[in-house]
ZALUM-304485 format. One line per field, with one value per atom (N, C-alpha, C, O, CB): residue number from 1; atom name; x, z negated, y negated. Coordinates in Angstrom, 2 decimals. Atoms other than C-alpha are relative to their C-alpha. Glycine has a CB too. Example, Ala and Ser with C-alpha at 12.3 -4.5 7.8 and 13.67 -1.06 7.14 Angstrom:
<atoms>
num	[1,1,1,1,1,2,2,2,2,2]
atome	[N,CA,C,O,CB,N,CA,C,O,CB]
east	[0.89,12.30,0.90,1.94,-0.99,-0.82,13.67,-0.77,-0.26,0.41]
up	[0.00,-7.80,0.00,-0.66,-1.25,0.06,-7.14,-0.73,-0.90,1.42]
north	[1.19,4.50,-1.20,-1.18,-0.03,1.19,1.06,-1.09,-2.20,-0.46]
</atoms>
This chain:
<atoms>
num	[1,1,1,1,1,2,2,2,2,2,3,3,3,3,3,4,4,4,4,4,5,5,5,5,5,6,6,6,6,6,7,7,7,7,7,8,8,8,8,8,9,9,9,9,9,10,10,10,10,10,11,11,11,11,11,12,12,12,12,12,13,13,13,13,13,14,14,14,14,14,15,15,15,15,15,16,16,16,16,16,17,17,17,17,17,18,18,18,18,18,19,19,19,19,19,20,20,20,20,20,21,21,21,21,21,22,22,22,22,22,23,23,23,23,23,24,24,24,24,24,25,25,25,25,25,26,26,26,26,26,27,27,27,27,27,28,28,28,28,28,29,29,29,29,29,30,30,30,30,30,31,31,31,31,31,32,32,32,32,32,33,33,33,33,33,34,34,34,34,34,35,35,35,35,35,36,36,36,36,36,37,37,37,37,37,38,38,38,38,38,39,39,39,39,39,40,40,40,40,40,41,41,41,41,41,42,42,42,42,42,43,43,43,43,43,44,44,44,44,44,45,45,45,45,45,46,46,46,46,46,47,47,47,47,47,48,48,48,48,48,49,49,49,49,49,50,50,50,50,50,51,51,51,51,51,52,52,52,52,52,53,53,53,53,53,54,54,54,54,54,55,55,55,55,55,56,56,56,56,56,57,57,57,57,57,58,58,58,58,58,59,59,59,59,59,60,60,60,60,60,61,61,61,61,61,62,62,62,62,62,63,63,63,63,63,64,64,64,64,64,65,65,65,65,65,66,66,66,66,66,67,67,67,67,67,68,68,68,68,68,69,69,69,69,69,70,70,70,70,70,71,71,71,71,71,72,72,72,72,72,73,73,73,73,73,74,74,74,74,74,75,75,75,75,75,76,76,76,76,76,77,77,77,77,77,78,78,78,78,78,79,79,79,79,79,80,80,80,80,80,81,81,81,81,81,82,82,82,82,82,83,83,83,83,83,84,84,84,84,84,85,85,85,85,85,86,86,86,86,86,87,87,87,87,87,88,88,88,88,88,89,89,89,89,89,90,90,90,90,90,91,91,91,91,91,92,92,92,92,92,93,93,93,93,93,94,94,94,94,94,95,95,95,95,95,96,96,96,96,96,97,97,97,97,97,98,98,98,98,98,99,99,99,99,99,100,100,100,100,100,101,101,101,101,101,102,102,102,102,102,103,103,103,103,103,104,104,104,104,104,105,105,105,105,105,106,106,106,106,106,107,107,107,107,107,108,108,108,108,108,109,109,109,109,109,110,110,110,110,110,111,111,111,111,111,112,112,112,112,112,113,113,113,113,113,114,114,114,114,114,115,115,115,115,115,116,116,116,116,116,117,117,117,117,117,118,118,118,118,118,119,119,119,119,119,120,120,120,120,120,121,121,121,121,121,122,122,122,122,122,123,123,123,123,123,124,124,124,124,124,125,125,125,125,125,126,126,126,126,126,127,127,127,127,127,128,128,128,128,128,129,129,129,129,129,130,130,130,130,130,131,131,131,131,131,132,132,132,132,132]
atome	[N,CA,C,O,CB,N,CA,C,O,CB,N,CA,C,O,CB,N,CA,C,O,CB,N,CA,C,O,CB,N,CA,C,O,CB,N,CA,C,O,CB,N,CA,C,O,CB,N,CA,C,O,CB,N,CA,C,O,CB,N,CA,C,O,CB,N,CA,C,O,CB,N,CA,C,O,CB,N,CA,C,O,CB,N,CA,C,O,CB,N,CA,C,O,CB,N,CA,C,O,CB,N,CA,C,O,CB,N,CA,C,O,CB,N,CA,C,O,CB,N,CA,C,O,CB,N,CA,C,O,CB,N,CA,C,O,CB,N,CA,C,O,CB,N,CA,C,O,CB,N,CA,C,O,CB,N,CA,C,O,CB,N,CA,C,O,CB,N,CA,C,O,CB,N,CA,C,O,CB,N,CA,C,O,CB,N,CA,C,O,CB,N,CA,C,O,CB,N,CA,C,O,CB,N,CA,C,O,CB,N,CA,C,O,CB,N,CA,C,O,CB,N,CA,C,O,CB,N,CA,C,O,CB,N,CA,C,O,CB,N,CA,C,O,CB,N,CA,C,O,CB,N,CA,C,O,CB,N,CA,C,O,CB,N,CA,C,O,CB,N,CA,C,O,CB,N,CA,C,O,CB,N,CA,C,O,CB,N,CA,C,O,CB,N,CA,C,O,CB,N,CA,C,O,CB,N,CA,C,O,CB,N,CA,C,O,CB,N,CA,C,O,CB,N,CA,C,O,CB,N,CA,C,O,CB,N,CA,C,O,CB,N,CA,C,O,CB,N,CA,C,O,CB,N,CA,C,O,CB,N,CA,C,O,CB,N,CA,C,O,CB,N,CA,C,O,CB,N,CA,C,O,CB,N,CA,C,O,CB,N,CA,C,O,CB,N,CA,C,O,CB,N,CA,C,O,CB,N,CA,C,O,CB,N,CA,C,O,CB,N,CA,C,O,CB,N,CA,C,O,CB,N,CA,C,O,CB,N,CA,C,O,CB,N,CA,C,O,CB,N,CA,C,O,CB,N,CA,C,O,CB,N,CA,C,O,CB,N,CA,C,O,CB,N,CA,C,O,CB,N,CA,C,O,CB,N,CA,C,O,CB,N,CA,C,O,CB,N,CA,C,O,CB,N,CA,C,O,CB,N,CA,C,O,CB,N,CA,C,O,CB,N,CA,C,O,CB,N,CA,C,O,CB,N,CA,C,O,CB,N,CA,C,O,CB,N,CA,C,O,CB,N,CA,C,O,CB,N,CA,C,O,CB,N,CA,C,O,CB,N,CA,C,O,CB,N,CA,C,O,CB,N,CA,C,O,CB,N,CA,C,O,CB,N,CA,C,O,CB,N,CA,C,O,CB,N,CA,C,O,CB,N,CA,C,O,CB,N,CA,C,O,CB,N,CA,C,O,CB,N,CA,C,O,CB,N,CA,C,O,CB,N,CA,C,O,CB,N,CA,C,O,CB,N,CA,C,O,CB,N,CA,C,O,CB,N,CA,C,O,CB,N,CA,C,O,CB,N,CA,C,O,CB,N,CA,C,O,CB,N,CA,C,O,CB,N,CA,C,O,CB,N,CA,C,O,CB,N,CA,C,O,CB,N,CA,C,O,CB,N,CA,C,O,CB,N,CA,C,O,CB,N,CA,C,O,CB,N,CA,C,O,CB,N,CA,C,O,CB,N,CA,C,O,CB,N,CA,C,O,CB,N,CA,C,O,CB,N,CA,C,O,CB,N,CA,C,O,CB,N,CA,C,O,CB,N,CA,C,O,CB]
east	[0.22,-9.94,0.02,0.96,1.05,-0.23,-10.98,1.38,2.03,-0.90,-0.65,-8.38,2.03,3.10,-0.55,-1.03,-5.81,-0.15,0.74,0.69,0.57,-7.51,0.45,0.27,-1.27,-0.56,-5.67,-0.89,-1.51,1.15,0.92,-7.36,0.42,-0.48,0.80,-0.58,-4.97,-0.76,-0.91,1.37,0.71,-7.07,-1.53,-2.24,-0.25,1.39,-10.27,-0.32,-1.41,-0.73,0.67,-9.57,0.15,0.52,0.68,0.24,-10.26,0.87,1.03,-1.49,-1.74,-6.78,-0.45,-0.87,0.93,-0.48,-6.52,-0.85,-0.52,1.60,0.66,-9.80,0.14,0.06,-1.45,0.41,-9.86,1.02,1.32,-2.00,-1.21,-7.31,0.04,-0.52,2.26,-0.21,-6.68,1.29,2.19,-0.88,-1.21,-4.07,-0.48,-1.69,0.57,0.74,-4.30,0.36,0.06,0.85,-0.13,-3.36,-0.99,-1.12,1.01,0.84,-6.30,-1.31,-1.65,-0.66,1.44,-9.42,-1.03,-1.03,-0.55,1.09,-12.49,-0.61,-0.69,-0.59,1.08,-14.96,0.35,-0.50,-0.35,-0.35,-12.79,-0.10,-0.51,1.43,-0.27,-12.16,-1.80,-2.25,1.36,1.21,-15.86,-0.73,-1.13,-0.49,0.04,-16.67,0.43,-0.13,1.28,-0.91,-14.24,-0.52,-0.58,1.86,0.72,-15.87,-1.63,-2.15,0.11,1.46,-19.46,-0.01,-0.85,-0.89,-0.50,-18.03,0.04,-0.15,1.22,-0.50,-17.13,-0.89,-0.66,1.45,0.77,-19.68,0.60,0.28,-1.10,-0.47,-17.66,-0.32,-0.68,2.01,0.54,-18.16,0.99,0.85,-0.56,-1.03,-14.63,1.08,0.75,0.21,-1.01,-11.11,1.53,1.48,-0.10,-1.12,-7.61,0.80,1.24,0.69,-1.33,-5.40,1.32,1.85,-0.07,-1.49,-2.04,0.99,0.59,0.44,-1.27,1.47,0.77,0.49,0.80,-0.57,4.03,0.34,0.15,0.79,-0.38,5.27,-0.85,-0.41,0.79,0.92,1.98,-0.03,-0.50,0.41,1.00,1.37,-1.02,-1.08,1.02,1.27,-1.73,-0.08,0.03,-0.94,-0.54,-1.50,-1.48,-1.54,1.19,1.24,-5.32,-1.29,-1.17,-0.04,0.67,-8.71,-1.06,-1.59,-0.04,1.41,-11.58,-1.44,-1.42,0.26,0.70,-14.85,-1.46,-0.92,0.24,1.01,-18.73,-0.25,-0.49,-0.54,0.80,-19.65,1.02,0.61,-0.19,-1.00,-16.21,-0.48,-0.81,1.61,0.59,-17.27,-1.57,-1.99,0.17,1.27,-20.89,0.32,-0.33,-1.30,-0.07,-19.87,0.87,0.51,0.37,-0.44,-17.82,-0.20,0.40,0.82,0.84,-19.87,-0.70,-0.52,-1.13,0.59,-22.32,0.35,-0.51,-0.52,-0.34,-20.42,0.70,0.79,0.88,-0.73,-18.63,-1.26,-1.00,1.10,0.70,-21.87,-0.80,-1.25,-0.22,0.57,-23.26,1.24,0.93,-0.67,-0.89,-19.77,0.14,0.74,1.09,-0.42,-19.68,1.89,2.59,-0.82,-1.78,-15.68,-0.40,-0.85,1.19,-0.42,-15.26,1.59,2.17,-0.67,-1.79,-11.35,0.59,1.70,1.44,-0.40,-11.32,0.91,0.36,-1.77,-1.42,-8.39,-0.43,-0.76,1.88,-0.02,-8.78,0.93,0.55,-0.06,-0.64,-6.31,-1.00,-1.01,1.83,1.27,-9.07,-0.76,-1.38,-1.02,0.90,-11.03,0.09,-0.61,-1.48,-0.21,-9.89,0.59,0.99,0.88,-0.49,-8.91,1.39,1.97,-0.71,-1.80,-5.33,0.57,1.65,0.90,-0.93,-5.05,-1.05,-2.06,0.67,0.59,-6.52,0.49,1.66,0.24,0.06,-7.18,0.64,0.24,-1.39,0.02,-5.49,0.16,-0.31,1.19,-0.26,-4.62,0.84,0.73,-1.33,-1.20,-1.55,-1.11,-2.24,1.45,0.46,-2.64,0.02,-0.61,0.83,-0.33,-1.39,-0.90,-0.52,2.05,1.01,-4.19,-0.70,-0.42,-1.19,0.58,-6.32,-1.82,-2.32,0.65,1.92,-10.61,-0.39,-1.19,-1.06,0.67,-11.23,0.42,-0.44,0.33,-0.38,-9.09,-1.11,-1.86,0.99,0.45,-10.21,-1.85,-2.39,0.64,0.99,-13.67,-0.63,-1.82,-0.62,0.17,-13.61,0.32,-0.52,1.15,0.45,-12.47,-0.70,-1.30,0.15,1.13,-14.94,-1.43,-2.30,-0.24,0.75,-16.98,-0.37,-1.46,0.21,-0.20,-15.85,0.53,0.62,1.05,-0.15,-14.75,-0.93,-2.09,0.74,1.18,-16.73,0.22,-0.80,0.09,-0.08,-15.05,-0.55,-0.53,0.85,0.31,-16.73,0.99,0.59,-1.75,-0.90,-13.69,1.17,1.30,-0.78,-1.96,-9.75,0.71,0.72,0.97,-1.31,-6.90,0.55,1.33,0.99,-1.47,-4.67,1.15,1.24,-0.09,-1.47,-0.98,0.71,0.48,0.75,-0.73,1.63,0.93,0.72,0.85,-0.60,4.58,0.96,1.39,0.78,-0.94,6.55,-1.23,-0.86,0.77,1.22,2.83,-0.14,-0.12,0.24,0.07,2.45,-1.36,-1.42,1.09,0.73,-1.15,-0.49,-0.31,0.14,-0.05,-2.26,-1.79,-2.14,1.25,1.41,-6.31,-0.85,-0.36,-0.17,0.87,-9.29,-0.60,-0.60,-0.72,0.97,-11.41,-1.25,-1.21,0.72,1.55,-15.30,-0.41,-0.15,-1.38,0.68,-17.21,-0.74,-0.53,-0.87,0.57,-19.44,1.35,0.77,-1.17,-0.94,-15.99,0.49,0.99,0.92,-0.66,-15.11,-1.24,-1.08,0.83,1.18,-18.66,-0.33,-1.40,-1.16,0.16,-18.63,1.25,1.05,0.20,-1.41,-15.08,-0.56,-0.67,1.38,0.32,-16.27,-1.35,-1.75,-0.08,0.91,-19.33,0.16,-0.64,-1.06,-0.54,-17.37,1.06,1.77,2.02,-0.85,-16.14,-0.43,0.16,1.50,1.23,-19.47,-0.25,-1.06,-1.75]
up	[1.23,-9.88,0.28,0.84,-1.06,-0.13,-9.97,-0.30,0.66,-0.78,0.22,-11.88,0.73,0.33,-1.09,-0.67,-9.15,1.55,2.28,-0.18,-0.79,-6.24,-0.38,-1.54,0.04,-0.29,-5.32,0.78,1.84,0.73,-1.09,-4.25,1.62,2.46,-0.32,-1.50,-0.80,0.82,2.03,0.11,-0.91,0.01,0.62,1.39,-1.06,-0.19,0.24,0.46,0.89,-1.23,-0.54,1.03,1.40,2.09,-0.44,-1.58,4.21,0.21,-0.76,0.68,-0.21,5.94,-0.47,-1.54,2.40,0.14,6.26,0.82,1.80,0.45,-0.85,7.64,0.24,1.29,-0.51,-0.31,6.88,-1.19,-2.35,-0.29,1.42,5.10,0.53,1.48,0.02,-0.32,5.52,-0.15,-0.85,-0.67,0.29,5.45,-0.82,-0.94,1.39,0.98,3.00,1.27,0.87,-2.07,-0.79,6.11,0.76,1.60,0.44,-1.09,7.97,-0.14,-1.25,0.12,-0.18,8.82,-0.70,-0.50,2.08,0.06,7.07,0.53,0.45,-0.38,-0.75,9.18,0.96,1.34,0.82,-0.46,10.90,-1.03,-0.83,0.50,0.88,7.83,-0.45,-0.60,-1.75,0.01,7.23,1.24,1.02,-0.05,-1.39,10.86,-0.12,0.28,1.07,-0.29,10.36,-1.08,-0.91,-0.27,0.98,6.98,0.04,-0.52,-0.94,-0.35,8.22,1.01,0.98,0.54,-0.85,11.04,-0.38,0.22,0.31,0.79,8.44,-0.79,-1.63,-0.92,1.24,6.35,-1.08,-1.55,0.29,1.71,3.23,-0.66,-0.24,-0.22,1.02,0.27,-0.15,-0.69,-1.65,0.30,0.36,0.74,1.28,-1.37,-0.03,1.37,-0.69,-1.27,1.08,0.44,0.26,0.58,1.72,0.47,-0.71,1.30,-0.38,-1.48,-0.04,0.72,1.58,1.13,2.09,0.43,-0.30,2.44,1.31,1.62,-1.21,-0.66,5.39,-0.04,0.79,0.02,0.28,3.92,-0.30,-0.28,-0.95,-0.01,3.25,-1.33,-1.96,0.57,1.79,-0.70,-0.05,0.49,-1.75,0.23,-1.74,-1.14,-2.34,-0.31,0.78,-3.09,-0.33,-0.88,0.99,0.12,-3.20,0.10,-0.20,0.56,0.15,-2.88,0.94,0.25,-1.18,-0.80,-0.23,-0.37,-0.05,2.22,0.72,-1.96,1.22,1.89,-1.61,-0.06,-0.09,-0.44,0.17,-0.47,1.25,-3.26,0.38,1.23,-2.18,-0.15,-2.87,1.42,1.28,0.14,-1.18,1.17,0.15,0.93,1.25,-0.02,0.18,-0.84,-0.27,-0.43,0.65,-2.49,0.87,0.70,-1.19,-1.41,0.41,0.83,1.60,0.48,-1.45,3.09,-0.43,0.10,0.52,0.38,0.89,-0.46,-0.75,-0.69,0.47,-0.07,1.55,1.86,-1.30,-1.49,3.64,0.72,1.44,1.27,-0.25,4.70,-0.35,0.57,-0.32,0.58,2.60,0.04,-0.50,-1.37,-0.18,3.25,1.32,1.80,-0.66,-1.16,6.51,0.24,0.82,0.78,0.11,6.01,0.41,-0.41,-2.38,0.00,7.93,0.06,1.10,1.06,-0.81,7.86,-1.42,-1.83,0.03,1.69,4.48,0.31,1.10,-1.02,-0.08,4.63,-1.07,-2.23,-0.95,1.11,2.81,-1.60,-2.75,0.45,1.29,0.27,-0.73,-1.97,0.21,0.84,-0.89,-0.34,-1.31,0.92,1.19,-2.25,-0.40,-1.24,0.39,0.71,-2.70,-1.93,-2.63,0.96,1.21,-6.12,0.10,0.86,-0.15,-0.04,-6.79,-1.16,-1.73,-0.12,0.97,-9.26,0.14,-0.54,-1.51,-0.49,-7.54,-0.69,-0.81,1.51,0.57,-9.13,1.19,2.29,-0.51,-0.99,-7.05,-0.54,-1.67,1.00,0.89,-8.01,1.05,2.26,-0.82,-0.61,-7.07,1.33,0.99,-1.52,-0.66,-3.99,-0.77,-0.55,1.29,0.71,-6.24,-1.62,-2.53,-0.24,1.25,-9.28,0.16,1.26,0.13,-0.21,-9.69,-0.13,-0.96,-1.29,0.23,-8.67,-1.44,-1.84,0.61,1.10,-11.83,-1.23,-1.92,-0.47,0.18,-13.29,0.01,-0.82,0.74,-0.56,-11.15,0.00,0.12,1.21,-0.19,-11.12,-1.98,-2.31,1.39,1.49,-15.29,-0.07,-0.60,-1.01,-0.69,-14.12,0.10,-0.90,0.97,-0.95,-11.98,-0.90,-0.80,1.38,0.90,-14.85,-1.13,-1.59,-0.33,1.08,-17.35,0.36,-0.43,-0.96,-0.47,-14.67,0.66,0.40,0.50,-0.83,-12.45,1.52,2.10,-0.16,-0.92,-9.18,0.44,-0.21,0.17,-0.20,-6.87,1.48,2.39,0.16,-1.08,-4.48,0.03,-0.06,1.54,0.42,-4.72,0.89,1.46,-1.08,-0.96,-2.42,-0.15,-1.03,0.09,0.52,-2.88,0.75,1.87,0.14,-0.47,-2.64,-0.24,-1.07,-0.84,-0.03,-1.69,-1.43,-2.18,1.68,0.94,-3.98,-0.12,-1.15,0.21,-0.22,-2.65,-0.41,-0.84,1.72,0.26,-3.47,1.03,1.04,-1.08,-1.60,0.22,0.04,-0.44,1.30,-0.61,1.35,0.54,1.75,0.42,-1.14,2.79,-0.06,0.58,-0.09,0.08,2.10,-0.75,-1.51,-0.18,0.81,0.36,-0.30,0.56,0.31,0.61,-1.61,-0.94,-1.84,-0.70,1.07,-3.07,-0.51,-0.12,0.61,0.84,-5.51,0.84,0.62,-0.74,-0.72,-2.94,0.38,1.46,1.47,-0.46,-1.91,-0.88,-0.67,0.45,1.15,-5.25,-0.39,-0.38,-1.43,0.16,-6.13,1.09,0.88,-0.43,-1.23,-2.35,-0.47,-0.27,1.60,0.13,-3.38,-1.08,-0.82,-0.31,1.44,-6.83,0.17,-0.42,-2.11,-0.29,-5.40,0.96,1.14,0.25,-1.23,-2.45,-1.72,-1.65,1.89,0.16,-5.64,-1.41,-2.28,0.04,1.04,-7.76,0.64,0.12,0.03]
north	[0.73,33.56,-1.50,-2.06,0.38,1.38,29.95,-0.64,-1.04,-0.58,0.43,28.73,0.13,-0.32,0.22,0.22,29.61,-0.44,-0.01,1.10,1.12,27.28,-0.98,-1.34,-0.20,1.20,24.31,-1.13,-1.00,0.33,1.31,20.81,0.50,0.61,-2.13,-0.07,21.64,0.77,0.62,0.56,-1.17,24.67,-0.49,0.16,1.48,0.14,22.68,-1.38,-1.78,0.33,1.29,18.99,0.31,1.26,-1.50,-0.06,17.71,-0.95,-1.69,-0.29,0.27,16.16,-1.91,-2.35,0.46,1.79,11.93,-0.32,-0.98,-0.69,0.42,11.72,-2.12,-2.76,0.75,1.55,7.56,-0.79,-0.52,-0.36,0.83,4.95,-1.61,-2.16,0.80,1.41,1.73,-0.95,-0.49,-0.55,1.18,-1.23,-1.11,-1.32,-0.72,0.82,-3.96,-1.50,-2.63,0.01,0.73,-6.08,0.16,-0.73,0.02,0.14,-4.87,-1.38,-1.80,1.56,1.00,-7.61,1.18,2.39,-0.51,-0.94,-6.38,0.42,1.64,-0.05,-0.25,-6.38,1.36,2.17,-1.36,-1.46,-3.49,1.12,2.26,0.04,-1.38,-1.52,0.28,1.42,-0.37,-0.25,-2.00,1.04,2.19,-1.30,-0.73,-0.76,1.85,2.86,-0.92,-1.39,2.24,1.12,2.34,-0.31,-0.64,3.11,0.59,1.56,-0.91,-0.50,3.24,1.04,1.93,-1.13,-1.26,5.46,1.40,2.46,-0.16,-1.64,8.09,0.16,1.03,0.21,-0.26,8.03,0.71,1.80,0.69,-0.15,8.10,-1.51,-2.61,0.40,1.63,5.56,-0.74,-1.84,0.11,0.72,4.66,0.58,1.64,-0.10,-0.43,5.26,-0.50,-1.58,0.08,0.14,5.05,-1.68,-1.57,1.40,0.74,2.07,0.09,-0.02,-1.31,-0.60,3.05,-1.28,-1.95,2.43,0.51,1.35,0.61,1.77,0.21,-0.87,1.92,1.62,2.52,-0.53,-1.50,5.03,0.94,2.09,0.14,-1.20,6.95,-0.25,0.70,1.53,-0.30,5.82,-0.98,-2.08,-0.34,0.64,4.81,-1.13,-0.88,1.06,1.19,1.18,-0.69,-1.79,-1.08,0.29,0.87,0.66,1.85,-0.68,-0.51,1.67,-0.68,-1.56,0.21,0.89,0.10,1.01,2.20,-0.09,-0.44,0.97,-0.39,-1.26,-0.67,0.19,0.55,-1.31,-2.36,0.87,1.61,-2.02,-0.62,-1.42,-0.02,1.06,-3.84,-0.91,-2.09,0.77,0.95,-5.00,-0.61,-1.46,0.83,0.82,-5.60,-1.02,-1.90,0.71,0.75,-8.07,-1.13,-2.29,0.55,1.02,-10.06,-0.02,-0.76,-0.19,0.08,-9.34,-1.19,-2.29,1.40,1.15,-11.41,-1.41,-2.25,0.33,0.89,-13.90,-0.89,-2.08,0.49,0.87,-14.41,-0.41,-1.37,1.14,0.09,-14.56,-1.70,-2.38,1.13,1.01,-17.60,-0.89,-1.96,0.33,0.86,-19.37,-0.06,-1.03,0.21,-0.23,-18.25,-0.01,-0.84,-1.07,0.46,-17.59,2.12,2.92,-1.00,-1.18,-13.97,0.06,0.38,0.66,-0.21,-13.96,1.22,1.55,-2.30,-0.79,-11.68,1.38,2.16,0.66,-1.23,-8.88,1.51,1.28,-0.98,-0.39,-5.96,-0.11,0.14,0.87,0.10,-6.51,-1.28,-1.27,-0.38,1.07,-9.51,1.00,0.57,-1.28,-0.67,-6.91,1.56,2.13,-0.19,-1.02,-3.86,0.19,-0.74,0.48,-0.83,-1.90,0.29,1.05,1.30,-0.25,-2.02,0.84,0.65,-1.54,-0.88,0.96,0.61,0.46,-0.35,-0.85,3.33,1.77,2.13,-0.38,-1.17,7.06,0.63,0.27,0.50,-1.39,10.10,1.48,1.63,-0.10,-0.82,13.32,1.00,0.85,0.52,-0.37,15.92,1.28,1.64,0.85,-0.87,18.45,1.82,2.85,-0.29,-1.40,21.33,-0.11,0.63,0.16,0.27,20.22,1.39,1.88,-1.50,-1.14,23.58,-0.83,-1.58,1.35,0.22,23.20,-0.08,-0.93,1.46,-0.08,23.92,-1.37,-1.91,1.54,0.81,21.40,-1.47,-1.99,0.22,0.91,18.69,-0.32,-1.41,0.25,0.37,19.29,0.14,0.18,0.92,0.29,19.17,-1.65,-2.38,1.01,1.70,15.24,-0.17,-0.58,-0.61,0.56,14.57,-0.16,-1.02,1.14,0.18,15.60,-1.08,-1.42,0.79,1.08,13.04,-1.60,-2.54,0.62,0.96,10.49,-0.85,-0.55,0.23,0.77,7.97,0.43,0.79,-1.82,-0.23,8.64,1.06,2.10,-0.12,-1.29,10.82,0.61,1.33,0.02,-0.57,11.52,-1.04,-2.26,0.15,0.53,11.09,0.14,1.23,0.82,-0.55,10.76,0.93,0.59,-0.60,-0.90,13.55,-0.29,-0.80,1.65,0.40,13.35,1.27,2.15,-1.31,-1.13,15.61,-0.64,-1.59,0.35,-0.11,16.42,-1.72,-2.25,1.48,1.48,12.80,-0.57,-1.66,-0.60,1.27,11.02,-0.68,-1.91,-1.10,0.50,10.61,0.42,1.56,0.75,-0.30,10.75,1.08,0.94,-0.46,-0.73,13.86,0.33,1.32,1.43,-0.35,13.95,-0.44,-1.27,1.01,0.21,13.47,1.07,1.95,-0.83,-0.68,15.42,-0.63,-1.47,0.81,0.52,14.99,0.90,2.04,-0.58,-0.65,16.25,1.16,2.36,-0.96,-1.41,18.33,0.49,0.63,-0.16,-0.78,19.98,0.92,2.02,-0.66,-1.01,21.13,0.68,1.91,-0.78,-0.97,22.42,0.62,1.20,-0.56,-0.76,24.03,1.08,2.28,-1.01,-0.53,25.34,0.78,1.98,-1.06,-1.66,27.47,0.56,1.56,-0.53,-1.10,28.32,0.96,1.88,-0.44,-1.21,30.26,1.52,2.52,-1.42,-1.03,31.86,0.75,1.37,-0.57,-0.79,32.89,1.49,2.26,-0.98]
</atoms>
């Protein structure tokens, strides 16, 4: 039964995160690597205190660009109230979100709100169609 599928069973682990101390031009680097549109930035302890977005480094790529100022950090442009959602949320749940939200993929957090994955929209519509 759908409605007893957990995000845990279907994300994929800590493929990509970031520091709000990192240089962009790395977290940029590290993001085109993964071909995702974004990742988490999280804190020493594994919580997620942000968000590094695609659009967020093109809007200061272009702008470091025409100042010529590369020294930009991610914490200069990330999202600092970043969406996640618990690892124990049910597919069905979550992908009734996804429906009515904008994001198309969330950190998940264990039960402490520690980091342990991501999940996207193709994961949860891969996830209830393993269960048509």
């Amino acid at each position: 039964m759908l409605k007893n599928l957990q995000v845990k069973q279907f994300m994929s682990g800590k493929s990509i995160a970031f520091t709000k101390e990192m240089n962009l031009q790395t977290a940029v680097e590290k993001l085109l690597s993964s071909n995702l549109i974004g990742g988490p930035v999280i804190n020493s302890e594994g919580h997620v205190v942000g968000w590094l977005s695609e659009q967020d480094c093109l809007a200061k790529i272009i702008e470091a660009s025409y100042y010529s100022d590369h020294s930009a950090l991610v914490e200069d442009v990330m999202s600092d109230s970043p969406l996640s959602i618990p690892s124990t949320l049910s597919i069905v749940d979550l992908a009734q979100k996804m429906i009515h939200e904008k994001p198309k993929m969330y950190p998940v957090l264990d039960e402490d709100n520690v980091y342990v994955g991501l999940i996207t929209r193709k994961m949860v519509l891969g996830a209830m169609k393993t269960q048509l």
